[in-house]
PDBQT receptor file of N, H, CA, C and O in Angstrom, charges set to zero:
ATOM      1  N   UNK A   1     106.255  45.274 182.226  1.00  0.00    +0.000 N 
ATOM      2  CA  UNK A   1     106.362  45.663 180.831  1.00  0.00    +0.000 C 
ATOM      3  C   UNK A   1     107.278  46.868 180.661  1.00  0.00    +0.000 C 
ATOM      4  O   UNK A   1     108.079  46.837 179.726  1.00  0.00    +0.000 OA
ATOM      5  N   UNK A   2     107.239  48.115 181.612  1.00  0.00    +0.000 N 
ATOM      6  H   UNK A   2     106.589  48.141 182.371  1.00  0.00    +0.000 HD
ATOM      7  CA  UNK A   2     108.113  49.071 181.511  1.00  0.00    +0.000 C 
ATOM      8  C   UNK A   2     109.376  48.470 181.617  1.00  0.00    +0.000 C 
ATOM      9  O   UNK A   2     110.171  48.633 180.691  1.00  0.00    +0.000 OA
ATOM     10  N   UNK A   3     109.661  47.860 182.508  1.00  0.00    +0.000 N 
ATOM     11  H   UNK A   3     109.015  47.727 183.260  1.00  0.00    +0.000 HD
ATOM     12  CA  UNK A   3     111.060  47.410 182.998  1.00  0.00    +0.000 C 
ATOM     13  C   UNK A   3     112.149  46.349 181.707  1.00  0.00    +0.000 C 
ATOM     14  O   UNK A   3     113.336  46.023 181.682  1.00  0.00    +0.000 OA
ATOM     15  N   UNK A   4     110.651  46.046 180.551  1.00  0.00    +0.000 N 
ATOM     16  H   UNK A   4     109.687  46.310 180.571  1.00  0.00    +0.000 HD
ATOM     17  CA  UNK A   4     111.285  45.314 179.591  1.00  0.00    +0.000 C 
ATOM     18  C   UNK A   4     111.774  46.414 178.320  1.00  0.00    +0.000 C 
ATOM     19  O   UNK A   4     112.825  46.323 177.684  1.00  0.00    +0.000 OA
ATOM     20  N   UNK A   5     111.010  47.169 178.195  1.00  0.00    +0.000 N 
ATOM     21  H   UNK A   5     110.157  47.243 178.712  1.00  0.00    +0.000 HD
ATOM     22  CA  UNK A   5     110.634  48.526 177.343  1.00  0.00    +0.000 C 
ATOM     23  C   UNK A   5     111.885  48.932 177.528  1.00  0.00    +0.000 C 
ATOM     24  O   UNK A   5     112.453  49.068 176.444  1.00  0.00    +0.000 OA
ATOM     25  N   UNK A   6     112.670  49.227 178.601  1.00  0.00    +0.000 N 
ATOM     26  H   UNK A   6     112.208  49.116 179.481  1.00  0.00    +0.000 HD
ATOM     27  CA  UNK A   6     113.630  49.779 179.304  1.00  0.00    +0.000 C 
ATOM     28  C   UNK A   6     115.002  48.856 179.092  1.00  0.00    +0.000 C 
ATOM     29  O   UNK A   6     116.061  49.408 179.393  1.00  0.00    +0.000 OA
ATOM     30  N   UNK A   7     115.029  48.136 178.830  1.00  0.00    +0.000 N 
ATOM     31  H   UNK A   7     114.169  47.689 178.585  1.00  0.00    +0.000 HD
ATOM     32  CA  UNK A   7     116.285  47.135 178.910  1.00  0.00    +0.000 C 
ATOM     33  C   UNK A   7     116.532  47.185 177.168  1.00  0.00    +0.000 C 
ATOM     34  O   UNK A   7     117.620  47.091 176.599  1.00  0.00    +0.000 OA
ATOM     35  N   UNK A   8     115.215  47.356 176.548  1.00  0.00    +0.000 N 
ATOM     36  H   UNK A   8     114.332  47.432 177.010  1.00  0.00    +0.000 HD
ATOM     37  CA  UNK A   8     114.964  46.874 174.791  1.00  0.00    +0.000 C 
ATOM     38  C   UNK A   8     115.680  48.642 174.619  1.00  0.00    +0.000 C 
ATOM     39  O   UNK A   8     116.734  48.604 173.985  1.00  0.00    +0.000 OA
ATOM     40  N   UNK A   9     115.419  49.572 174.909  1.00  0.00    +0.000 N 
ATOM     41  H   UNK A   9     114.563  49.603 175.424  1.00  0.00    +0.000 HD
ATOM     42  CA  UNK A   9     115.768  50.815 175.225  1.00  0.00    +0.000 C 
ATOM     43  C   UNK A   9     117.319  51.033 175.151  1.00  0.00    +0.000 C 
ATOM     44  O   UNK A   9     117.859  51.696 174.265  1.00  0.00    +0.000 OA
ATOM     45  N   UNK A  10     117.823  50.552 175.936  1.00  0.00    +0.000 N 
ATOM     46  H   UNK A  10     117.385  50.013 176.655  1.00  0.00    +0.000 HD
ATOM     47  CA  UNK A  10     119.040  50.462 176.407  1.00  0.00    +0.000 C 
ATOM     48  C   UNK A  10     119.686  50.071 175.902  1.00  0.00    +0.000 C 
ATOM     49  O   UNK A  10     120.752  50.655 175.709  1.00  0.00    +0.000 OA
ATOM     50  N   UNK A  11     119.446  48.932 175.422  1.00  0.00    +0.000 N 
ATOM     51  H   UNK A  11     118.580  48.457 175.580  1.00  0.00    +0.000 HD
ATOM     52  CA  UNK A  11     120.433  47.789 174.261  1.00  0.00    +0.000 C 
ATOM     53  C   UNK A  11     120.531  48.276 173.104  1.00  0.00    +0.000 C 
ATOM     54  O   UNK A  11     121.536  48.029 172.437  1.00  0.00    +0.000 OA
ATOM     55  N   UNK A  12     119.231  49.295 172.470  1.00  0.00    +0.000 N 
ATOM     56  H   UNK A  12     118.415  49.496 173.012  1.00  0.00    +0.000 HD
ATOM     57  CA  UNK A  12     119.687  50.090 171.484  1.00  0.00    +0.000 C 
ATOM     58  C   UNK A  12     120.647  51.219 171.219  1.00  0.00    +0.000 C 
ATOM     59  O   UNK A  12     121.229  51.460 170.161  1.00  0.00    +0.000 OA
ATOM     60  N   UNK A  13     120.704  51.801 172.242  1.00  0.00    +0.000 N 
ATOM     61  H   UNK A  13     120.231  51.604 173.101  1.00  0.00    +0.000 HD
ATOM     62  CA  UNK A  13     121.403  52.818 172.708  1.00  0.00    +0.000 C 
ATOM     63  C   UNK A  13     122.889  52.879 172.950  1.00  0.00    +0.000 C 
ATOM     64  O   UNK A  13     123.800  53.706 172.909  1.00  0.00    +0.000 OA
ATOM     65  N   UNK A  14     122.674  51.482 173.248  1.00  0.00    +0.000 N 
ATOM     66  H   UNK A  14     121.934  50.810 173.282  1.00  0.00    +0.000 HD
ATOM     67  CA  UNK A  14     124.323  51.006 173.764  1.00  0.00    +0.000 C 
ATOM     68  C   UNK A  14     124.516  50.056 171.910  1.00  0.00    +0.000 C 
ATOM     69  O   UNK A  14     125.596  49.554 171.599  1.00  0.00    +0.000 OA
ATOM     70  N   UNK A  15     123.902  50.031 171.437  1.00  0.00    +0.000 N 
ATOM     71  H   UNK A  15     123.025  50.439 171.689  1.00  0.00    +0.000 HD
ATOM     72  CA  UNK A  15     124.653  49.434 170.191  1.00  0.00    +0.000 C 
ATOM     73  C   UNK A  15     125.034  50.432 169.290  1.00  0.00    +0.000 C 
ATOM     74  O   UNK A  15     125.981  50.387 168.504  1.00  0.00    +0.000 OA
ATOM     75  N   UNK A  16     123.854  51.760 169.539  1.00  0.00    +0.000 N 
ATOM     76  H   UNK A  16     123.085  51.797 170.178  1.00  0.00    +0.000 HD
ATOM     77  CA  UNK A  16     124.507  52.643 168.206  1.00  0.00    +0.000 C 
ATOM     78  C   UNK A  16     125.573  53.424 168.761  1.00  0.00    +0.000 C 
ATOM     79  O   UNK A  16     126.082  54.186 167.939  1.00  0.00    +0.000 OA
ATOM     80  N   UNK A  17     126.049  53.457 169.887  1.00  0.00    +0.000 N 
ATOM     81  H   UNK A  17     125.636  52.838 170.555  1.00  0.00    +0.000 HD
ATOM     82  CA  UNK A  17     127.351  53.937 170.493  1.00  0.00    +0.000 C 
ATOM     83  C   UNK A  17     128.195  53.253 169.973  1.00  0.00    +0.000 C 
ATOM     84  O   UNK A  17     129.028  53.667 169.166  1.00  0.00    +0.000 OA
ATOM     85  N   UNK A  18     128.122  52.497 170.239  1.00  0.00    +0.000 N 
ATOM     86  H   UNK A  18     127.446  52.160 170.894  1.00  0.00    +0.000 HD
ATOM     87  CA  UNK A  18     129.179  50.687 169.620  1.00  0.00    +0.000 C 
ATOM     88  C   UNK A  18     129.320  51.112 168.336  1.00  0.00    +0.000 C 
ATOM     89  O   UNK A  18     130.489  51.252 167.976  1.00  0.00    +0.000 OA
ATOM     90  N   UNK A  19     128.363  51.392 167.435  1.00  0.00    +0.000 N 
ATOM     91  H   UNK A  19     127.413  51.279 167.728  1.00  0.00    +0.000 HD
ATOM     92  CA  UNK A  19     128.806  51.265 165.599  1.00  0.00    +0.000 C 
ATOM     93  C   UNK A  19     128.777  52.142 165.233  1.00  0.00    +0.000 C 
ATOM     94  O   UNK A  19     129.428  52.274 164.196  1.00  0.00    +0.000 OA
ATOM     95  N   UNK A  20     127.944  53.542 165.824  1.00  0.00    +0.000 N 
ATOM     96  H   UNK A  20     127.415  53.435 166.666  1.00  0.00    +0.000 HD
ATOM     97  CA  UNK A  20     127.888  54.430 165.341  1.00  0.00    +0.000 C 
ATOM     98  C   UNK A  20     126.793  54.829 164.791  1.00  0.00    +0.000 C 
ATOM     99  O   UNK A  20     125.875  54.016 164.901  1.00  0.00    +0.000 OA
ATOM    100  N   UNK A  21     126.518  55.902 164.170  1.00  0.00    +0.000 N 
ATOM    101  H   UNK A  21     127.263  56.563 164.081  1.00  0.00    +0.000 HD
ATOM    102  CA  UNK A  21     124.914  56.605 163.356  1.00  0.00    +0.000 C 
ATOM    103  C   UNK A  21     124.721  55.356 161.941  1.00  0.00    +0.000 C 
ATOM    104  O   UNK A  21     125.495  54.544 161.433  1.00  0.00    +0.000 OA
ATOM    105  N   UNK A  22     123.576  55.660 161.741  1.00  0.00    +0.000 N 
ATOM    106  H   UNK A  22     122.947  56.319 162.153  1.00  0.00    +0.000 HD
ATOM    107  CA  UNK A  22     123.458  54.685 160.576  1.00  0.00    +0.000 C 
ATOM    108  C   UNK A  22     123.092  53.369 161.226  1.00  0.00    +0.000 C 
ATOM    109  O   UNK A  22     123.309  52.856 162.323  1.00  0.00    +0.000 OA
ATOM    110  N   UNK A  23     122.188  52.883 159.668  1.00  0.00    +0.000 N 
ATOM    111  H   UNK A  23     122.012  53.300 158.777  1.00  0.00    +0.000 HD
ATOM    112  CA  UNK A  23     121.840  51.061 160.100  1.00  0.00    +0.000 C 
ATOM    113  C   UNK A  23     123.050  50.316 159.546  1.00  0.00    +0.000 C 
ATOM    114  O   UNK A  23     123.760  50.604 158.583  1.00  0.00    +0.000 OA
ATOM    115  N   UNK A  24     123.116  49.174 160.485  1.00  0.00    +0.000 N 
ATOM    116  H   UNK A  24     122.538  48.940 161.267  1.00  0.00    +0.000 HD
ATOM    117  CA  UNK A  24     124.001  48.148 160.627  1.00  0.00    +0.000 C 
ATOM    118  C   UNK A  24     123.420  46.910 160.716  1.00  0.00    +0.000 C 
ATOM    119  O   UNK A  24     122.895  46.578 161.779  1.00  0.00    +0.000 OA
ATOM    120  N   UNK A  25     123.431  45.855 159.364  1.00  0.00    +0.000 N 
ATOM    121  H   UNK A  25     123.858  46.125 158.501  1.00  0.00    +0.000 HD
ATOM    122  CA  UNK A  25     123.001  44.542 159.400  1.00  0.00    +0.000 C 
ATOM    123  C   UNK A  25     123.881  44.024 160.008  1.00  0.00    +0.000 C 
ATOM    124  O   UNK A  25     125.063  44.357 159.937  1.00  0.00    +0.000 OA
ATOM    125  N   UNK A  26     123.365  43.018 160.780  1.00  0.00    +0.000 N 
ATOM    126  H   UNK A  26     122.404  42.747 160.837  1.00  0.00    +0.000 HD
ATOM    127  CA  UNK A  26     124.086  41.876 161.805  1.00  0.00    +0.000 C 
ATOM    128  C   UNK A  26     124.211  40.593 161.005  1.00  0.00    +0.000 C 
ATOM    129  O   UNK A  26     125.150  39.808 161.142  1.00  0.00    +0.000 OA
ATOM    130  N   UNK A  27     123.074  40.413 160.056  1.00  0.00    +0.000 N 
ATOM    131  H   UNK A  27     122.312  41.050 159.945  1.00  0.00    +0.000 HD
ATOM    132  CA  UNK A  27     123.840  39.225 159.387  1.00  0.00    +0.000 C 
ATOM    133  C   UNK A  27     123.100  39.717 157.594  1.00  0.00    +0.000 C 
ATOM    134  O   UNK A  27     122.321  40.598 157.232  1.00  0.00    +0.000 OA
ATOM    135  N   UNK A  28     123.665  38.888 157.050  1.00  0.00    +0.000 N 
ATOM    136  H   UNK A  28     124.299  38.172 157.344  1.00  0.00    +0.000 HD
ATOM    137  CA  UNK A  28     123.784  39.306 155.559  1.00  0.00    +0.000 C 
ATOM    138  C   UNK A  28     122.462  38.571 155.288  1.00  0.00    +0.000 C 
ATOM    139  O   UNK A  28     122.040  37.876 156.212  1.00  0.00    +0.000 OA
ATOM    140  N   UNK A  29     121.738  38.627 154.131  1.00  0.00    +0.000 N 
ATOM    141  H   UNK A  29     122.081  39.192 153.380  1.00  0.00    +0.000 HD
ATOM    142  CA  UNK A  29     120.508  37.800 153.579  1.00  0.00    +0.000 C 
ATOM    143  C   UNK A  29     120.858  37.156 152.975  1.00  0.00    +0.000 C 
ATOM    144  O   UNK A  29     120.287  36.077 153.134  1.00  0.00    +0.000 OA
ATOM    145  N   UNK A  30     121.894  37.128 151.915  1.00  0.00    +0.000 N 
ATOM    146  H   UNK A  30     122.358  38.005 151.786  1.00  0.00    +0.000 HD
ATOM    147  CA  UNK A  30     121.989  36.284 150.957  1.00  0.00    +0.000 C 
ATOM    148  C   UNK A  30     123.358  35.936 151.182  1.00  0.00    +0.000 C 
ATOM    149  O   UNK A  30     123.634  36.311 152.322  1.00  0.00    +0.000 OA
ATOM    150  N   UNK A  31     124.388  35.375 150.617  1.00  0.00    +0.000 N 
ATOM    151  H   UNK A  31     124.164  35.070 149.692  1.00  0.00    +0.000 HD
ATOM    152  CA  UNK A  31     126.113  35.297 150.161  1.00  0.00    +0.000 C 
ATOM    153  C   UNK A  31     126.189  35.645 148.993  1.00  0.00    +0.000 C 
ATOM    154  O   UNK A  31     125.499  35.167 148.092  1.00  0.00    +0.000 OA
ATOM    155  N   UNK A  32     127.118  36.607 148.845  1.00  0.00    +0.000 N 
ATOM    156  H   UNK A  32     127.679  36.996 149.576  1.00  0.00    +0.000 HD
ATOM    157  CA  UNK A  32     127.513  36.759 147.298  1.00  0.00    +0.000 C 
ATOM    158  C   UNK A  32     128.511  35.746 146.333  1.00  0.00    +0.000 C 
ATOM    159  O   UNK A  32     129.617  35.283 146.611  1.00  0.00    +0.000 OA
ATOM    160  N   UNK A  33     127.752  35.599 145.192  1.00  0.00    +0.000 N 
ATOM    161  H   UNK A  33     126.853  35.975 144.966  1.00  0.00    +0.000 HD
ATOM    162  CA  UNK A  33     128.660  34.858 144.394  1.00  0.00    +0.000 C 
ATOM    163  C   UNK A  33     130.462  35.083 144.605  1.00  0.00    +0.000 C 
ATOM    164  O   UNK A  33     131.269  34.156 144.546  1.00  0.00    +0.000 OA
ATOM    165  N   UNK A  34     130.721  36.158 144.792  1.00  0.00    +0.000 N 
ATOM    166  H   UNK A  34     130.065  36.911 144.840  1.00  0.00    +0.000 HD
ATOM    167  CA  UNK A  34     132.234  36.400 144.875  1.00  0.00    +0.000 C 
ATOM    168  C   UNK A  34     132.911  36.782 145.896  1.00  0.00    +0.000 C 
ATOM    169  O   UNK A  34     133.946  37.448 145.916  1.00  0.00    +0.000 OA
ATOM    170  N   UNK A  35     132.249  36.305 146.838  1.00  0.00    +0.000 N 
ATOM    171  H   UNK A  35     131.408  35.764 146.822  1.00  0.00    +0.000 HD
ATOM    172  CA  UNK A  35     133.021  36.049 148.396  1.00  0.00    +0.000 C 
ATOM    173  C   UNK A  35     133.760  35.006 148.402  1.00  0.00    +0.000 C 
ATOM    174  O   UNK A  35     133.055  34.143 147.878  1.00  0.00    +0.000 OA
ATOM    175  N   UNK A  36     135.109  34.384 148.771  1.00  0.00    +0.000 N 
ATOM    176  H   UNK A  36     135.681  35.085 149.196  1.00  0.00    +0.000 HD
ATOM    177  CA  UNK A  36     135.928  33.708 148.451  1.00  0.00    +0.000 C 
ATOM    178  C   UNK A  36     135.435  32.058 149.654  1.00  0.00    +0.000 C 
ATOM    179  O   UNK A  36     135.300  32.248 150.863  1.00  0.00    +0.000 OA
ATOM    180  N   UNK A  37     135.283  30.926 149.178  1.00  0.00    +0.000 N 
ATOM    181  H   UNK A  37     135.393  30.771 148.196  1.00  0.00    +0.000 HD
ATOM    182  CA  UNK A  37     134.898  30.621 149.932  1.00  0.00    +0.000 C 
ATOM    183  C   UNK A  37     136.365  28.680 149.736  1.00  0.00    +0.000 C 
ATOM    184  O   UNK A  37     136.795  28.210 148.683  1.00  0.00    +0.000 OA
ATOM    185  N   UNK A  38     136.598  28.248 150.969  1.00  0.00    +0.000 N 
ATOM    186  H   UNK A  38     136.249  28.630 151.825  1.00  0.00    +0.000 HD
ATOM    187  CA  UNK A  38     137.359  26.989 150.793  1.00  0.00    +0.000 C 
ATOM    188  C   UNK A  38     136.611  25.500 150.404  1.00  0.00    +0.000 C 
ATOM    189  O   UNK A  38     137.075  24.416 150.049  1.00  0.00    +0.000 OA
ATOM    190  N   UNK A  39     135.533  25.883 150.594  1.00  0.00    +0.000 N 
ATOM    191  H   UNK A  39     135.157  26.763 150.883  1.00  0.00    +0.000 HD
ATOM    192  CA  UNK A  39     134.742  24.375 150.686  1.00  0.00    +0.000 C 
ATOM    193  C   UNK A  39     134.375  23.909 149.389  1.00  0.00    +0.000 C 
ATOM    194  O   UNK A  39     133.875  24.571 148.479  1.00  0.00    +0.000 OA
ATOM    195  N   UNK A  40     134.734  22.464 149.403  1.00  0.00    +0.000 N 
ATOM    196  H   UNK A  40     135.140  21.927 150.142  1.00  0.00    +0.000 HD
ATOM    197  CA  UNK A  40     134.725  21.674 147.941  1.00  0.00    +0.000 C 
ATOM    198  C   UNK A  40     134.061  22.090 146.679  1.00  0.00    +0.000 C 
ATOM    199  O   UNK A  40     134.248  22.190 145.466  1.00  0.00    +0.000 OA
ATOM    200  N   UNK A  41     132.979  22.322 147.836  1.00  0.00    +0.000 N 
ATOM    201  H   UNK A  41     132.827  22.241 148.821  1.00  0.00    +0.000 HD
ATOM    202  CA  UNK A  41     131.580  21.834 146.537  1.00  0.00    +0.000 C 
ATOM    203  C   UNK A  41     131.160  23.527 145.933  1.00  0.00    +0.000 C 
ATOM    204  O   UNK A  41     130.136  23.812 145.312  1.00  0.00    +0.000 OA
ATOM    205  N   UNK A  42     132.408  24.596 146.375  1.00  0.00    +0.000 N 
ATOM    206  H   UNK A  42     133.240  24.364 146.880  1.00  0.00    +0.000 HD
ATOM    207  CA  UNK A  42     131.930  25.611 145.812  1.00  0.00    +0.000 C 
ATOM    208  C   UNK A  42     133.159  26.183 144.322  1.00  0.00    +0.000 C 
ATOM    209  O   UNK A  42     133.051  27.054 143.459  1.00  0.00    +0.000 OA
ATOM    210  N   UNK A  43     134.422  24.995 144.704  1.00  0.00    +0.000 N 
ATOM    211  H   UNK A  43     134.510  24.287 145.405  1.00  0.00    +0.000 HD
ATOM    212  CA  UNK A  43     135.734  25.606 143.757  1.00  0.00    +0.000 C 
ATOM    213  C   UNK A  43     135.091  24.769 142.606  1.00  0.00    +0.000 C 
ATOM    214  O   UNK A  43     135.972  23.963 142.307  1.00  0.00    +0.000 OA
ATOM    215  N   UNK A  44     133.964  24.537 141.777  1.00  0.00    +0.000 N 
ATOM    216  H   UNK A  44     133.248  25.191 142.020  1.00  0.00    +0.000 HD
ATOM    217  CA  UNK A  44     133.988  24.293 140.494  1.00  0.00    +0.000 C 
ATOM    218  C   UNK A  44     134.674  23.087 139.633  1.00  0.00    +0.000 C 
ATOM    219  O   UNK A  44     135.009  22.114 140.308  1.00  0.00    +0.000 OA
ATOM    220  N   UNK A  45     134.830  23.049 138.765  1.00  0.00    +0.000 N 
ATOM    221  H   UNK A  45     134.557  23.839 138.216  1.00  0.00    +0.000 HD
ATOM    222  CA  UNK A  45     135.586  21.733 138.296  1.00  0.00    +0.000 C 
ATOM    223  C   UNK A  45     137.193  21.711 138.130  1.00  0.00    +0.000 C 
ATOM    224  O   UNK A  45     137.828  21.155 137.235  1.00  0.00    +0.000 OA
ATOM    225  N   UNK A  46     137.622  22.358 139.076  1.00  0.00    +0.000 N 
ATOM    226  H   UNK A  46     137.106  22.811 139.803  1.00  0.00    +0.000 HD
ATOM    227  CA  UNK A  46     139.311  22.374 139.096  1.00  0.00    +0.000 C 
ATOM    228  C   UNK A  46     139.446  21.002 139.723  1.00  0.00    +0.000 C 
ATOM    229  O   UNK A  46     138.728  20.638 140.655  1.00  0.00    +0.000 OA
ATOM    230  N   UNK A  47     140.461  20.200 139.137  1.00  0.00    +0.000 N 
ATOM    231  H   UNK A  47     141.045  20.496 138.381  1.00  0.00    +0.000 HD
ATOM    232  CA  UNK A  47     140.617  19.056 139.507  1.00  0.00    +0.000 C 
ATOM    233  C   UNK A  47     141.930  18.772 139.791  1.00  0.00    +0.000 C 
ATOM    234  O   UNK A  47     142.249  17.648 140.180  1.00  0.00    +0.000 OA
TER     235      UNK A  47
């Protein structure tokens, strides 16, 4: 259990080096309406 404690430890440590102070989402919750997107079924009735 220490030896896992220790690795979970580490990986944190080594990520906020990586990004820096502050929280950092890894993935978004939602999509925003006005993120530009290519796929059909999101460009509306342009024909």
């Amino acid at each position: 259990m220490d030896a896992v404690k220790a690795m979970r430890r580490g990986g944190r440590e080594a990520e906020r080096e990586l990004l820096g102070p502050g929280f950092h989402a890894l993935n978004r919750p939602y999509k925003s309406k006005k993120t530009y997107t290519r796929k059909k079924k999101h460009k509306g009735g342009w024909k």
